[in-house]
VODO-207437 format. One line per field, with one value per residue (C-alpha): residue number from 1; x, y, z; residue in one letter. Coordinates in pm, whole numbers. Each point is the difference from the previous one (the first is absolute). Layout:
BEGIN
k	(NUM ...)
xx	(X ...)
yy	(Y ...)
zz	(Z ...)
r	(a ...)
// end
This chain:
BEGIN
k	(1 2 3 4 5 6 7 8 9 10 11 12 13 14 15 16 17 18 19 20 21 22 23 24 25 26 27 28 29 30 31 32 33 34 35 36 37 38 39 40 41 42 43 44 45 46 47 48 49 50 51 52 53 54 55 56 57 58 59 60 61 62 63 64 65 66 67 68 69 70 71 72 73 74 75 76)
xx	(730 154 -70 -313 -297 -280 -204 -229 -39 -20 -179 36 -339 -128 -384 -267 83 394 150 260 -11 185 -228 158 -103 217 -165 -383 45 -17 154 4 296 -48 275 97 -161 151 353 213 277 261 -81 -394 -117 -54 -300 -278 -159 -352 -154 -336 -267 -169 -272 381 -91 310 -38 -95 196 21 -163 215 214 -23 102 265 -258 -325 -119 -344 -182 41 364 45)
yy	(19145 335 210 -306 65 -223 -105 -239 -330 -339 -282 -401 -151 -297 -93 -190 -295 9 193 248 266 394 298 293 388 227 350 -40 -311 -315 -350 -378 -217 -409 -258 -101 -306 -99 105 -202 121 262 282 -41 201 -44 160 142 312 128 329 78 158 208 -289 -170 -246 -94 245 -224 -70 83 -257 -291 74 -267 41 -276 22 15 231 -43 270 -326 23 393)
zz	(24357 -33 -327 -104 -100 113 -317 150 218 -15 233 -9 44 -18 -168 132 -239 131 -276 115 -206 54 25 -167 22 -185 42 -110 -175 127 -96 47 -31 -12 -10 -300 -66 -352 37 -296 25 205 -295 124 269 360 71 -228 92 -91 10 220 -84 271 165 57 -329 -237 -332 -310 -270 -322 -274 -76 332 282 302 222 276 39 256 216 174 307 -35 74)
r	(x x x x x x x x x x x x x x x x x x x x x x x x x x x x x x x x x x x x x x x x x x x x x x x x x x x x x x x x x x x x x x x x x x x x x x x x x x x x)
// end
């Protein structure tokens, strides 16, 4: 598009397991997006996304946060 800037990419994948998931790359960072698994209600959001670290594994959380999904190193 006229007058954009590209910021990054994004890529729909599927894992090994069957999970289709969205690679993200917005300039050197990288990100995963899932499905969101325990969507309650129409406030809750669609799809979670995680950050990567640089071997391409999901950053941890912080103590006492959990995440929606658990990610395997099988499932990226």
């Amino acid at each position: 598009m006229a007058g954009r800037e590209r910021v990054g990419a994004m890529w729909i994948r599927k894992s090994q397991k069957g999970t289709k998931y969205i690679s993200i790359q917005i300039g050197d960072k990288r990100y995963v997006a899932f499905m969101n698994s325990n969507k309650s209600t129409t406030k809750s959001p669609d799809w979670i996304v995680y950050e990567q670290d640089q071997q391409n594994q999901p950053v941890k959380k912080q103590e006492g946060e959990k995440p929606t999904i658990e990610i395997s190193e099988d499932e990226l």
